[in-house]
N, C-alpha and C positions, 0 to 999 in steps of 0.2 A: 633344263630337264622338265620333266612333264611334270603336272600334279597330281601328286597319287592320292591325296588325301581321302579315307575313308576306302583303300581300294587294299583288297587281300594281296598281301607282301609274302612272296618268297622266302622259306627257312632258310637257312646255313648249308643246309646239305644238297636242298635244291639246287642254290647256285654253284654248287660245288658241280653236280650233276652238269648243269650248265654248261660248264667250265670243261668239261671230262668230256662231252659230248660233241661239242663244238665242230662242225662240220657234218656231223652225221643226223642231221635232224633241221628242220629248217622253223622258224620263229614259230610259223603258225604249229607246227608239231609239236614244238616245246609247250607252249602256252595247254591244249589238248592234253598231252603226258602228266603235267606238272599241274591241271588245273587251274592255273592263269589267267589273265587277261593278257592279249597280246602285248599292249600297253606296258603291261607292266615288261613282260621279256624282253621287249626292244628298249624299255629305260635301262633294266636289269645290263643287258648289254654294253649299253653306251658308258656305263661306270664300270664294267670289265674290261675296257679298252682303257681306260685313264689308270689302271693298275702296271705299276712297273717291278719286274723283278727284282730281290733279293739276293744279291750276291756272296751275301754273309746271314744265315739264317739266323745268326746269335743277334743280329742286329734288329729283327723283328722285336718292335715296344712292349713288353709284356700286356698293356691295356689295348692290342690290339685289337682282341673280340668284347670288348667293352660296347654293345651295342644299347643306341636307346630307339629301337624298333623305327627306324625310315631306313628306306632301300639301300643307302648310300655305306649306312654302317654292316648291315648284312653284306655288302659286296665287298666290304673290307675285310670283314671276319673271314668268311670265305677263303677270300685273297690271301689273306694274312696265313692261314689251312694249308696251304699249297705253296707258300714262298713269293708272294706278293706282296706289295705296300702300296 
């Protein structure tokens, strides 16, 4: 993945937004809505694809949303928000 170091990271609710949106908006409009860097939407992206559903929501880890601010842990929280792992 990219280096985002130093580069404004997406909330929780944005990717969640993301997430809800998907298909109806295209990178560069995301990036624009969400105040972004495209950069960051299309990394944002490529770790929404590595998320697999939940079949057993009880099974979500309770330290799910345990974030320590890089993108990777925001697109789990997220994930974890809506029944991802």
């Amino acid at each position: 993945m990219t280096d985002l170091k130093d580069k404004k990271l997406p909330t929780v609710a944005q990717v969640e937004e993301i997430m809800q949106d998907w298909g109806k908006y295209t990178i560069d409009q995301f990036a624009e809505r969400l105040a972004l860097q495209k950069e960051i939407i299309e990394t944002t992206v490529e770790y929404l694809h590595l998320l697999k559903r939940v079949s057993d929501e009880k099974s979500i880890p309770v330290m799910a949303c345990f974030r320590n601010d890089n993108l990777e842990s925001i697109v789990r929280c997220a994930g974890a928000n809506r029944g991802y792992r």
